[in-house]
TORKOL-4160 file (C-alpha; in steps of 0.2 Angstrom, whole numbers, padded with zeros to 4 digits, m for minus):
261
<pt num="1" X="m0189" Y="m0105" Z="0091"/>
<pt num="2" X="m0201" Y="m0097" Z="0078"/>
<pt num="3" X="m0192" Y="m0080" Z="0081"/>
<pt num="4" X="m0176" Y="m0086" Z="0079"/>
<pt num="5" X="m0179" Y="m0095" Z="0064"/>
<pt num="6" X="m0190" Y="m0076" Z="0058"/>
<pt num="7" X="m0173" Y="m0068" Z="0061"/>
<pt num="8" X="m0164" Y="m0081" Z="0052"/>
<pt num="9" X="m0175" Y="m0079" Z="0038"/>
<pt num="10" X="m0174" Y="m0059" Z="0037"/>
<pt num="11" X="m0155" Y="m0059" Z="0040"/>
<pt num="12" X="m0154" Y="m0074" Z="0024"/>
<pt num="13" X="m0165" Y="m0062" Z="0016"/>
<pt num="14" X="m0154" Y="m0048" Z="0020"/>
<pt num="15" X="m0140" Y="m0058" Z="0010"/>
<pt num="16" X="m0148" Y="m0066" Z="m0005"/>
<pt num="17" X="m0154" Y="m0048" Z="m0011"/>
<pt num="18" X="m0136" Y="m0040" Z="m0009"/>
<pt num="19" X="m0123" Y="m0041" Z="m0017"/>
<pt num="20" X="m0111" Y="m0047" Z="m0005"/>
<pt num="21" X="m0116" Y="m0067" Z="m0008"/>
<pt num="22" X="m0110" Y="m0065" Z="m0027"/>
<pt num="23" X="m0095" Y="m0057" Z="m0023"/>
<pt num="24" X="m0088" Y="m0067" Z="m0009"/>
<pt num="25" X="m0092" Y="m0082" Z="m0022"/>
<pt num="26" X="m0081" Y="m0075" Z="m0034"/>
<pt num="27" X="m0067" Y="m0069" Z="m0021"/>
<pt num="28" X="m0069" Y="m0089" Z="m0015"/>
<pt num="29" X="m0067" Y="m0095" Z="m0032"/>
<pt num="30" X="m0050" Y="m0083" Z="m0037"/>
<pt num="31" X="m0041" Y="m0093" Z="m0023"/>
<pt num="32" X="m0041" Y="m0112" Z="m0029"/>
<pt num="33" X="m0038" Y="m0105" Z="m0046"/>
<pt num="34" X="m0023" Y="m0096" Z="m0041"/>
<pt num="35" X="m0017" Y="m0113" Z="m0033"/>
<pt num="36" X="m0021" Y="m0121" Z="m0051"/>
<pt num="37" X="m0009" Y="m0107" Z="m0061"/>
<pt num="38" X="0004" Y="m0111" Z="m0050"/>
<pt num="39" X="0003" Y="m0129" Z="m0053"/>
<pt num="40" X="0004" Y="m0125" Z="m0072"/>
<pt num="41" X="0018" Y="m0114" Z="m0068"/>
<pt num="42" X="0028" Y="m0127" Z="m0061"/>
<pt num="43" X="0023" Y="m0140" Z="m0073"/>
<pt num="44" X="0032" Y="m0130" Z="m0087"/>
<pt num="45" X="0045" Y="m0120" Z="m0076"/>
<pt num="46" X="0056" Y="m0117" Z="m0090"/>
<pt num="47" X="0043" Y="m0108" Z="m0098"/>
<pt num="48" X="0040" Y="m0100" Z="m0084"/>
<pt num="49" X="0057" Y="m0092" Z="m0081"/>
<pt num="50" X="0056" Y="m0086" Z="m0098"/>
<pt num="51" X="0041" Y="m0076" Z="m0094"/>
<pt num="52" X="0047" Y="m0072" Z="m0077"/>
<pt num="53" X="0033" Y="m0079" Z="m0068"/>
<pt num="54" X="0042" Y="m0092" Z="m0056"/>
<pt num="55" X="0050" Y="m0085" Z="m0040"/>
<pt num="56" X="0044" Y="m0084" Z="m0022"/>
<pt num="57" X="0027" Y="m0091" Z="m0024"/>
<pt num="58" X="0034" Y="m0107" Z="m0034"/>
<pt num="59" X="0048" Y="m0109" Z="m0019"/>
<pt num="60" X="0031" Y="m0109" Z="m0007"/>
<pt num="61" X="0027" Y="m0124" Z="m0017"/>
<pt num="62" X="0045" Y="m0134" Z="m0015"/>
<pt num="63" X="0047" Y="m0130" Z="m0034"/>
<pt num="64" X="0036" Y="m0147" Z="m0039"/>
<pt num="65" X="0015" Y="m0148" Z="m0046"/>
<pt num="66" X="0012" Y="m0163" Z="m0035"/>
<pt num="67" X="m0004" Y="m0165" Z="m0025"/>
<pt num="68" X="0004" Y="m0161" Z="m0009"/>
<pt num="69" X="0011" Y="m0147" Z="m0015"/>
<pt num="70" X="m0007" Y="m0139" Z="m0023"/>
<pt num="71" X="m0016" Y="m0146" Z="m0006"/>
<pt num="72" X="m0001" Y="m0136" Z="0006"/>
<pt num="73" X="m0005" Y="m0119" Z="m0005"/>
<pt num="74" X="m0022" Y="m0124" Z="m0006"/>
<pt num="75" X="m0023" Y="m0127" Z="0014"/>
<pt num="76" X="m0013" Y="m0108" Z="0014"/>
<pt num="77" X="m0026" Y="m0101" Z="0006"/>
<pt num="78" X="m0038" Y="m0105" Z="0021"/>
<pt num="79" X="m0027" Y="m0089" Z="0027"/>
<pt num="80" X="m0034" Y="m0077" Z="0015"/>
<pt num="81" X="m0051" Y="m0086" Z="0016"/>
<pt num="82" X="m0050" Y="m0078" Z="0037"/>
<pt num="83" X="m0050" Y="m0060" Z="0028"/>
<pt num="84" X="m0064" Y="m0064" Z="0018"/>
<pt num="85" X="m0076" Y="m0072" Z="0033"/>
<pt num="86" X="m0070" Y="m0055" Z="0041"/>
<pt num="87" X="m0076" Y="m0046" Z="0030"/>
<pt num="88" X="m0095" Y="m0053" Z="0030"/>
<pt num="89" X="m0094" Y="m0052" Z="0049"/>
<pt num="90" X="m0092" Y="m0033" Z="0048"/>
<pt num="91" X="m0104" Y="m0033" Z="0033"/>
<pt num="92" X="m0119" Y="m0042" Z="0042"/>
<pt num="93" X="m0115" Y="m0032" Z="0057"/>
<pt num="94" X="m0110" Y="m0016" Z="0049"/>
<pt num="95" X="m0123" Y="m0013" Z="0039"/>
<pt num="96" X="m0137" Y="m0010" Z="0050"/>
<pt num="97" X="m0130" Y="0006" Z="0054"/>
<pt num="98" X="m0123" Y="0012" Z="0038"/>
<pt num="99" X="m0141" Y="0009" Z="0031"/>
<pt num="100" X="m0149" Y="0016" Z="0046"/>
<pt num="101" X="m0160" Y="0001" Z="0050"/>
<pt num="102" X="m0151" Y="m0002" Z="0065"/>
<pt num="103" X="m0166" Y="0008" Z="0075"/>
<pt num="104" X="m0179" Y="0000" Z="0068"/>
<pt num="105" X="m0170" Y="m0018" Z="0072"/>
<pt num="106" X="m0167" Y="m0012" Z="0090"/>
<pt num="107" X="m0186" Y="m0009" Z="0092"/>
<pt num="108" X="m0195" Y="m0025" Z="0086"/>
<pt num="109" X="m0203" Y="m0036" Z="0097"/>
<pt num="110" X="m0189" Y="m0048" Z="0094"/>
<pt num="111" X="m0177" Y="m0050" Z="0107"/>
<pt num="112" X="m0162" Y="m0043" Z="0102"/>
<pt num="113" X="m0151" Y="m0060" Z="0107"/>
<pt num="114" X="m0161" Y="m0070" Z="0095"/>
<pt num="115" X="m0156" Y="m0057" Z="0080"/>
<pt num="116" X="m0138" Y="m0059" Z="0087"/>
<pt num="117" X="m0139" Y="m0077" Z="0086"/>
<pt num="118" X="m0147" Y="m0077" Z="0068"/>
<pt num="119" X="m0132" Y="m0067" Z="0060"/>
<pt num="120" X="m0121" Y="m0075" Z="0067"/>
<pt num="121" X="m0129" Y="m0094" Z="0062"/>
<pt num="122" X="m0129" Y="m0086" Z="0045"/>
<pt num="123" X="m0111" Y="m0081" Z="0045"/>
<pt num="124" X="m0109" Y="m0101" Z="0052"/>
<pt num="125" X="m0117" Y="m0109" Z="0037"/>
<pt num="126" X="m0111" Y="m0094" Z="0023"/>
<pt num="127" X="m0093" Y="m0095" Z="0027"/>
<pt num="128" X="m0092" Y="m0117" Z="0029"/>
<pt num="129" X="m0100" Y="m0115" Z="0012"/>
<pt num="130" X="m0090" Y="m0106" Z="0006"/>
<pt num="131" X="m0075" Y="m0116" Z="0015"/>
<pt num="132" X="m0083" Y="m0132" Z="0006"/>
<pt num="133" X="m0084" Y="m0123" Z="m0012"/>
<pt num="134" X="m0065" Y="m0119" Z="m0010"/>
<pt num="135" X="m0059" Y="m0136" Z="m0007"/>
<pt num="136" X="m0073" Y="m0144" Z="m0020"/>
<pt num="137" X="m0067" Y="m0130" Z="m0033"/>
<pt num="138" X="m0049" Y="m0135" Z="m0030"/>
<pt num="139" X="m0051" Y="m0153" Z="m0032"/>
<pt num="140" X="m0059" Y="m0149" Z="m0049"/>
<pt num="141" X="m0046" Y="m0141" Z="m0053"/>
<pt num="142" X="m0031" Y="m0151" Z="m0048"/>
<pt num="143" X="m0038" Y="m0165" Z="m0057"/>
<pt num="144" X="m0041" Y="m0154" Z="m0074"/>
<pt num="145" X="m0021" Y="m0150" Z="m0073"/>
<pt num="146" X="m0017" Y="m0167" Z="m0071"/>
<pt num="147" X="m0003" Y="m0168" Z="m0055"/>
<pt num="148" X="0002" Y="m0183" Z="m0048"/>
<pt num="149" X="0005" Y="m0189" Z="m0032"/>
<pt num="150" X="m0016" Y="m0191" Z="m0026"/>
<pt num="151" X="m0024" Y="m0202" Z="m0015"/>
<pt num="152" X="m0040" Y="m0206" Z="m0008"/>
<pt num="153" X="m0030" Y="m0203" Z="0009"/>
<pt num="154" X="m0020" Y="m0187" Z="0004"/>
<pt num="155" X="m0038" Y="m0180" Z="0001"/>
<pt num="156" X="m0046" Y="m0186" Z="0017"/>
<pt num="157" X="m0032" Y="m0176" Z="0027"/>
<pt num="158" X="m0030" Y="m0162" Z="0017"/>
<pt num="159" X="m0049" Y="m0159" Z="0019"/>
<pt num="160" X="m0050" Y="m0162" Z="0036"/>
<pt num="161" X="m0034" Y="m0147" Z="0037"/>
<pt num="162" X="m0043" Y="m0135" Z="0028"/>
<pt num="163" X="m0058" Y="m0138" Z="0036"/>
<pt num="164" X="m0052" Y="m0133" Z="0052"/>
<pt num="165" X="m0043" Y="m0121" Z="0048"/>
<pt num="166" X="m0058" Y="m0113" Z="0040"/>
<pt num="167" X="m0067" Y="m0117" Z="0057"/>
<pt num="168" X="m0054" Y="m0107" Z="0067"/>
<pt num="169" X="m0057" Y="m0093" Z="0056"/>
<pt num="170" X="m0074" Y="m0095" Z="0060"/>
<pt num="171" X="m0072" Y="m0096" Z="0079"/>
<pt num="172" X="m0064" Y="m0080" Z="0078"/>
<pt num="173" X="m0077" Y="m0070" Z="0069"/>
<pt num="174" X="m0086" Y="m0065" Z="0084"/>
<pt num="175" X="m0075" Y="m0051" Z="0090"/>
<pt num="176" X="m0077" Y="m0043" Z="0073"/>
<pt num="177" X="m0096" Y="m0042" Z="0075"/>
<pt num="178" X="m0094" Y="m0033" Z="0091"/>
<pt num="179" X="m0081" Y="m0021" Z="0085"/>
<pt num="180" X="m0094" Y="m0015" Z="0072"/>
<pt num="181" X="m0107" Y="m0016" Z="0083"/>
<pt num="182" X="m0096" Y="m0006" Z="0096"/>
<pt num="183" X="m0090" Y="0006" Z="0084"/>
<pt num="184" X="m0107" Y="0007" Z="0074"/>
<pt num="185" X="m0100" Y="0005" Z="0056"/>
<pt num="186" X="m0089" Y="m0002" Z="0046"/>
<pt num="187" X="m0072" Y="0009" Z="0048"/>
<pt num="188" X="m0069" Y="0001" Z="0066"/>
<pt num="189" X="m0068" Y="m0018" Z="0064"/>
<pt num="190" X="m0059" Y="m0015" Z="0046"/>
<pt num="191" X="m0046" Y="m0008" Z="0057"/>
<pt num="192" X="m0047" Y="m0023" Z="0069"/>
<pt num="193" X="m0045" Y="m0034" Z="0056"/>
<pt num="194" X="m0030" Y="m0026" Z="0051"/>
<pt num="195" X="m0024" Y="m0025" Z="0067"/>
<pt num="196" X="m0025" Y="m0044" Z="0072"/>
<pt num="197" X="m0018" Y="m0046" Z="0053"/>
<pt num="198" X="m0001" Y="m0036" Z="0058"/>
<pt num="199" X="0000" Y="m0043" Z="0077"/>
<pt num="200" X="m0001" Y="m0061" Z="0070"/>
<pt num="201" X="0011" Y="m0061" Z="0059"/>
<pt num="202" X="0023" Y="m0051" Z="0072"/>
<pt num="203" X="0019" Y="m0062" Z="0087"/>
<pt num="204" X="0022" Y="m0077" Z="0077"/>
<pt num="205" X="0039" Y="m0071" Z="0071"/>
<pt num="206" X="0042" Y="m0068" Z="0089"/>
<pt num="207" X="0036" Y="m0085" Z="0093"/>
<pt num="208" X="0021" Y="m0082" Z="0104"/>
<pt num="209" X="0008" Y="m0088" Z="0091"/>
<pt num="210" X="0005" Y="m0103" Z="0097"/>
<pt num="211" X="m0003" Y="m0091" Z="0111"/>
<pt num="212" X="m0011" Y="m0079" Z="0100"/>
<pt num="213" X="m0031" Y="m0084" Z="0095"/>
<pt num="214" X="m0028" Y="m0075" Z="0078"/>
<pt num="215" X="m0010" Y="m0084" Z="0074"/>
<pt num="216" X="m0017" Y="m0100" Z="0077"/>
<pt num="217" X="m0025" Y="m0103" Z="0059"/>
<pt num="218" X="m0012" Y="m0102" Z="0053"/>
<pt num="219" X="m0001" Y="m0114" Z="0063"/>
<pt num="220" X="m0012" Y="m0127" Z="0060"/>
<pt num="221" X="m0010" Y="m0125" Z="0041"/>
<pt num="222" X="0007" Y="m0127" Z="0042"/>
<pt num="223" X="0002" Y="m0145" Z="0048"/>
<pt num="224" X="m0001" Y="m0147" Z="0028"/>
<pt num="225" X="0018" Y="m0141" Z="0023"/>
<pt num="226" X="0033" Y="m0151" Z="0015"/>
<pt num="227" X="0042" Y="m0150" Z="0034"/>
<pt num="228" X="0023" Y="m0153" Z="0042"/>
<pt num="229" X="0019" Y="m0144" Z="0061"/>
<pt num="230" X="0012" Y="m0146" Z="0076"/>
<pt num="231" X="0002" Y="m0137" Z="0088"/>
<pt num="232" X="m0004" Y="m0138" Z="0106"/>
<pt num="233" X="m0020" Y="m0140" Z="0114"/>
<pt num="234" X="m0017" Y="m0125" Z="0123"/>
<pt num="235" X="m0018" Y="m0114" Z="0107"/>
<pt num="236" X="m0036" Y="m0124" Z="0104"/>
<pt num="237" X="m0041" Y="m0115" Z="0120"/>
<pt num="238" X="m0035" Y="m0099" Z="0117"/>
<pt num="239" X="m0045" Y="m0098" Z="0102"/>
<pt num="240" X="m0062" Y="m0107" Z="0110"/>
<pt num="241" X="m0059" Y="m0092" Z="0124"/>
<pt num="242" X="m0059" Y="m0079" Z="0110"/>
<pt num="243" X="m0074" Y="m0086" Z="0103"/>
<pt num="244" X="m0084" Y="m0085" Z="0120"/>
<pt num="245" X="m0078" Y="m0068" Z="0124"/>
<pt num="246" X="m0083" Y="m0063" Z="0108"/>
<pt num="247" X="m0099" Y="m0067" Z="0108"/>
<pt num="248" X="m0103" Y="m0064" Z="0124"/>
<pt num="249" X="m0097" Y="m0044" Z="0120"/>
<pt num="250" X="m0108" Y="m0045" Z="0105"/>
<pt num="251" X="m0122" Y="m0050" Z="0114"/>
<pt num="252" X="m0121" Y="m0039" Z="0129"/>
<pt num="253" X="m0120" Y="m0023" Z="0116"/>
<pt num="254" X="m0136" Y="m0029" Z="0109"/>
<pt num="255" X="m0145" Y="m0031" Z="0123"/>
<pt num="256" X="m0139" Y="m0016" Z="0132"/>
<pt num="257" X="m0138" Y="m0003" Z="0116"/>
<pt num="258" X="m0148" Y="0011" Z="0115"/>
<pt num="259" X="m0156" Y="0019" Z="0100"/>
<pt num="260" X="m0142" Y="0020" Z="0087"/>
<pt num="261" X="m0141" Y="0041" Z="0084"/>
């Protein structure tokens, strides 16, 4: 246990001196404020027409600044927030070999499931934080532009969508770490997010996303929409499935890799 919570504090450590904390901060904070400008929009949308700012994103939002309506885009948002948590898994991961440390971490005394386990505890607590300062930020936000339609109950649900739907994301975070570890950089699993970007949004057009781990977020924020949604257990399972595989392929790299060249 000492060793893992060593690990934990060198990958923390990793973090807190990078640049990477401050950035995904700011990326977190854009998207709440986004959701507030459209709010804005639609409060004055003759105004908006005149400066050609109202179109497709204000249909999104049925064409009304109502609490249901920022807490829908808000929840939608949880779909770029997958990108983001993406991108730190490749960062934690990636990093040790685009700084060449990844030697010198395969040869502590450590064992190398325990240093698995700490970034991806890491990545756990950093991207719920972030999920939570989204949500926070937002309700900041939607109070300060003054929309009606809240309540203490629209809240409670809406969190309790965007929450998991930021907790899908998460599950599927694994199988980014191992394509970076796999591919021993960064270039590989930015392509792999890019790939299971595209076949989402094409499987679901087909209707097969229910089936599909990385569709499935995104289902579940429909629950949030003007017409609601539904979703089956079965696409619960599919997702928990991908989370095992992935860290179980993460895991097994790192304890069968060999001295990164």
């Amino acid at each position: 246990m000492n060793a893992f919570f060593a690990a934990l504090w060198a990958e923390a450590l990793k973090a807190y001196r990078s640049r990477v904390i401050g950035l995904s901060v700011a990326v977190a904070t854009i998207l709440p404020l986004v959701d507030g400008m459209f709010m804005l929009i639609l409060k004055n949308p003759d105004r908006a027409k005149q400066m050609g700012l109202i179109g497709a994103k204000a249909q999104l939002v049925a064409g009304t600044a109502t609490w249901p309506n920022f807490y829908y885009v808000l929840v939608m948002t949880g779909i770029a927030a997958a990108i983001l948590f993406d991108f730190l898994a490749m960062w934690t991961f990636g990093r040790e070999f685009s700084d060449h440390t990844v030697k010198e971490l395969l040869a502590l005394p450590t064992p190398r499931g325990t240093i698995v386990a700490a970034k991806f505890v890491l990545l756990a607590v950093w991207t719920q934080a972030l999920a939570l300062w989204i949500f926070g930020l937002g309700l900041v936000i939607g109070n300060a532009v003054d929309i009606p339609g809240g309540s203490a109950h629209l809240n409670l649900i809406s969190f309790g969508i965007f929450m998991s739907v930021a907790f899908l994301n998460l599950l599927l975070v694994p199988w980014v770490g191992y394509i970076a570890s796999l591919g021993r950089g960064y270039l590989p699993s930015m392509s792999w997010i890019i790939f299971t970007l595209a076949s989402a949004q094409l499987l679901q057009v087909m209707g097969w996303g229910e089936w599909y781990p990385w569709a499935v977020p995104a289902l579940v924020a429909t629950i949030a929409g003007p017409q609601g949604g539904s979703i089956g257990v079965h696409s619960l399972v599919v997702v928990l499935v991908a989370c095992v595989t992935g860290l179980a392929a993460t895991f097994a790299w790192w304890r069968s890799a060999d001295q990164a060249r």
